[in-house]
N, C-alpha and C positions, 0 to 999 in steps of 0.2 A: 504494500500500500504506500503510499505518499507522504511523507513524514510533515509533521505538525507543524515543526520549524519554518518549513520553504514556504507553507502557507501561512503562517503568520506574516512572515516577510513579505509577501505578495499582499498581503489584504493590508500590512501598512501602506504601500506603495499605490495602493490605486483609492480613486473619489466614485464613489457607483452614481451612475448618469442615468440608469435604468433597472427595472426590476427583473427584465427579463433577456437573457444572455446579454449580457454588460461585458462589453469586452475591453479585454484590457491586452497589451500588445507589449513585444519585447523581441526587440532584429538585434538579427546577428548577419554576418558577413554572405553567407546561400542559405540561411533559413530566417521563420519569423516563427515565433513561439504567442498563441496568442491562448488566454483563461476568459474561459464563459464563466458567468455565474448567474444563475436563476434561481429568485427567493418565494417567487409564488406560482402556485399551479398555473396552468397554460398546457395547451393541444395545438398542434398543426404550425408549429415555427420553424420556417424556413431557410436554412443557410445555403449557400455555394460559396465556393472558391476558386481564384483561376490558377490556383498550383495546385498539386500532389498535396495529401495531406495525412500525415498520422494523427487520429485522433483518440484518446484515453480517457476512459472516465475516473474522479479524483473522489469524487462524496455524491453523495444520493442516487437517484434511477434517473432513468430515461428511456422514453420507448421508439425505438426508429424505425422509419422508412426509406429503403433506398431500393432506387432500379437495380434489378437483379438477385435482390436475396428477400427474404420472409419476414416481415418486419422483427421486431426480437428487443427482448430489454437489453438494455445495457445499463453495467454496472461497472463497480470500482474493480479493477485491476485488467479490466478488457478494453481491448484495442480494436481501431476500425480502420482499415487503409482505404482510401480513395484518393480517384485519379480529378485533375485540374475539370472543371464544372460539372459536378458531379453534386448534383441537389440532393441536401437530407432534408427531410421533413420530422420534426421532433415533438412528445408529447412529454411535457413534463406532470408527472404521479404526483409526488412527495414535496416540493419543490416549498419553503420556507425564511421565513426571513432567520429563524434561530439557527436554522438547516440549510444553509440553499445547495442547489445541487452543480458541481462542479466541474468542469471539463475542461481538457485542454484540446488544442489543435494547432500541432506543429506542421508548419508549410518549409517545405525543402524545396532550393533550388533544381528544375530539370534534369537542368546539364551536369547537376551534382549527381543526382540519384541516375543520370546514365554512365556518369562513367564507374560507380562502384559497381551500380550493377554487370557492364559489359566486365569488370575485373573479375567481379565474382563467378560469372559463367565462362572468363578463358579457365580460371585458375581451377575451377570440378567440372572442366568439360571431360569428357569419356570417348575413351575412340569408339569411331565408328556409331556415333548417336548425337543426334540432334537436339539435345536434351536445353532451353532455351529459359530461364526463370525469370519474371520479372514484376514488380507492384504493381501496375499502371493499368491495365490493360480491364480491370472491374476489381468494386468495392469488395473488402474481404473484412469478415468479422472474426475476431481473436481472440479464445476466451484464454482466461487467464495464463501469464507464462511470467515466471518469477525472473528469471534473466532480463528481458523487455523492462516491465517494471519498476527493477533496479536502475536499468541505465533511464529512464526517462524521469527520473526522480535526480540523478545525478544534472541532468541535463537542465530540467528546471531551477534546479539551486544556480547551475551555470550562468542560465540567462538573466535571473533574477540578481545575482551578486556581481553589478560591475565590478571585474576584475578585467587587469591589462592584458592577461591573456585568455580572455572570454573565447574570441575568434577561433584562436588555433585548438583550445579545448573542445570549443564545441564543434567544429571540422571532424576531429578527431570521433567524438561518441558519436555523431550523425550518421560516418563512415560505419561506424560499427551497429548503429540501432539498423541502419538497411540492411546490412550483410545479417541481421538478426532477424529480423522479419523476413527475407528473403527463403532463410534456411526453417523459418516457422510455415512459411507458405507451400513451400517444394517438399515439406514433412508430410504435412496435410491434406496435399493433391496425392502425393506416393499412398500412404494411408487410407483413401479412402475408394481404393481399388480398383478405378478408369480402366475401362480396358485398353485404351489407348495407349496410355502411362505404363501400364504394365508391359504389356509387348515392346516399346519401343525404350523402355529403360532396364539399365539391366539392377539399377537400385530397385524397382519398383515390382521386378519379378523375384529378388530378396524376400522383402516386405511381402507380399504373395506366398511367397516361401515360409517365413515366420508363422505367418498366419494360418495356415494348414498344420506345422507341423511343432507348435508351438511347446506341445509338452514335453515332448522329445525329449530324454533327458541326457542326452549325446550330442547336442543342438548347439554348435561352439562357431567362432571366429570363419577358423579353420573351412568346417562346412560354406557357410554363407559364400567366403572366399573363391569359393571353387564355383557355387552357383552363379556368381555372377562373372566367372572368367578371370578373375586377377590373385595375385600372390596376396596373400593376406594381410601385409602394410600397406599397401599400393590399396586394396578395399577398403582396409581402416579407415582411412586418410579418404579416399570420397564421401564416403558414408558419415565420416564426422565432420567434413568441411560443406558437404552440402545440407544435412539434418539438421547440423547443427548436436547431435548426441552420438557417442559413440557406439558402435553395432553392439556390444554388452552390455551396455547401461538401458539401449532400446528394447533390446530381447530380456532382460529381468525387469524392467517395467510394465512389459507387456504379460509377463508373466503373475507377477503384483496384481493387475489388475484382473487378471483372470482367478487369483486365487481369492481377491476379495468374490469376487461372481460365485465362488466354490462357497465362503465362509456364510454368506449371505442364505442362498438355496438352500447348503446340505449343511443343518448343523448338528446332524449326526456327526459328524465328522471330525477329528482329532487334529491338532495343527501338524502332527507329521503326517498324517495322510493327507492332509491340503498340501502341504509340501512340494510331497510327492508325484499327487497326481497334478500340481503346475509346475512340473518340470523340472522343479528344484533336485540337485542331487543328496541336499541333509538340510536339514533343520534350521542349524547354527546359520548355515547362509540363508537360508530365506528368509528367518525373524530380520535378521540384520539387514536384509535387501528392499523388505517389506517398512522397515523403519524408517530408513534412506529415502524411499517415496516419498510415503506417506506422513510421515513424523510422527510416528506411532506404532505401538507394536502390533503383531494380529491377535494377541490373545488378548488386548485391550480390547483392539476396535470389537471384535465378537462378543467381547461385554458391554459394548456400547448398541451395540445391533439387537441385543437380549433386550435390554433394559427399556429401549425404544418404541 
């Protein structure tokens, strides 16, 4: 979440002119950081912009509309990419003067977000695949990623705190919030099993891969490596420059979350046969890998699901 600090500092800094998205504005050298705040209910307000824009919700709801996806709440720690005029239409729920509800919307320069991006598709291109990622092209909605979050908290401090090296700091995190959304969005296309993606990547017939054979408890590096054609650093190294997570952190997560599915359903079941049957090979490693996710252990969370 957004620490209390950067928003005190911001709410001394501005005079509200309006009760509803009052914006407040803060440039940098290819982007512009601007903070909505909204203190009373209101339906159907309209914004565009004519740059790219990442936008993050800070405190309360919000219900949106955008061409091309299902309208949807948004809340604090979710992200919205859209490309330069690209109209949202917004409903604010909860929206107060003791509460108001919060957002931000960073604008990046074009020609900024094209050249990391054309770097980040030389640097995980793949032989022999056309594999092409990029923001721009329609709005995409993000739900929570603790990585993101971090850096757009650092980044607000940035804009907000005139410092003499504001410019080159925030060049710096901007370069890396795209290369982070880039690898969040080329996750989530791979993930959600196109058949397109899958045939013509070979990360995407992995993840395919995973997905069938998930409990496997022989399911290592090594394998995946071989499924997609490469020596298994040379896999590593795509797979964590384009995901953004390494193929063992992705394969015990996805495991994780299959064993919560297990805890949930069958609670006949004993946490070493949960274990077991998601693929873990002992115990010791799944509580601990289980914890690592989730920030909790599973013979908590199944007293928490009891109890519930």
């Amino acid at each position: 979440m957004f620490s209390d600090h950067i928003l005190k500092n911001h709410k001394q800094n501005r005079r509200l002119t309006t009760l509803v998205e009052h914006k407040t504005t803060y440039s940098a050298q290819y982007s512009e950081l601007n903070i909505f705040e909204t203190h009373k209910v209101t339906e159907q307000v309209s914004l565009t912009f004519d740059f790219p824009v990442i936008a993050s919700m800070i405190t309360g709801k919000k219900h949106m509309y955008l061409d091309g996806l299902k309208s949807f709440d948004f809340l604090p720690g979710e992200s919205v990419i859209m490309p330069a005029s690209q109209e949202m239409v917004i409903d604010f729920p909860v929206a107060t003067m003791e509460n108001p509800t919060q957002c931000l919307a960073l604008g990046i320069d074009e020609h900024k977000i094209g050249e990391v991006v054309a770097k980040f598709n030389e640097l995980n291109s793949i032989e022999n695949e056309n594999s092409h990622w990029s923001l721009d092209s329609e709005s995409t909605h993000l739900l929570h990623n603790k990585d993101i979050n971090l850096l757009v908290n650092r980044l607000i401090s940035t804009f907000i705190n005139q410092t003499s090296s504001k410019d080159a700091l925030l060049d710096l995190m901007i370069q890396e919030l795209i290369i982070r959304l880039l690898q969040t969005k080329a996750k989530g296309l791979l993930v959600s099993s196109k058949d397109s993606l899958i045939k013509d990547s070979r990360l995407g017939m992995v993840i395919q891969y995973i997905k069938e054979n998930l409990t496997k408890k022989d399911l290592n590096v090594e394998i995946l490596a071989n499924k997609a054609c490469m020596s298994a650093s040379h896999f590593h190294r795509k797979f964590k420059n384009t995901l953004g997570v390494s193929p063992i952190d992705y394969l015990n997560c996805e495991k994780v979350k299959f064993s919560k599915k297990l805890i949930y359903q069958r609670k006949d079941l004993q946490l070493n046969e949960i274990a077991f049957l998601s693929g873990f090979n002992n115990v010791s490693y799944f509580i601990r890998k289980f914890k690592d996710f989730e920030r909790i252990t599973p013979s908590k969370y199944k007293q928490m699901l009891e109890m519930s």
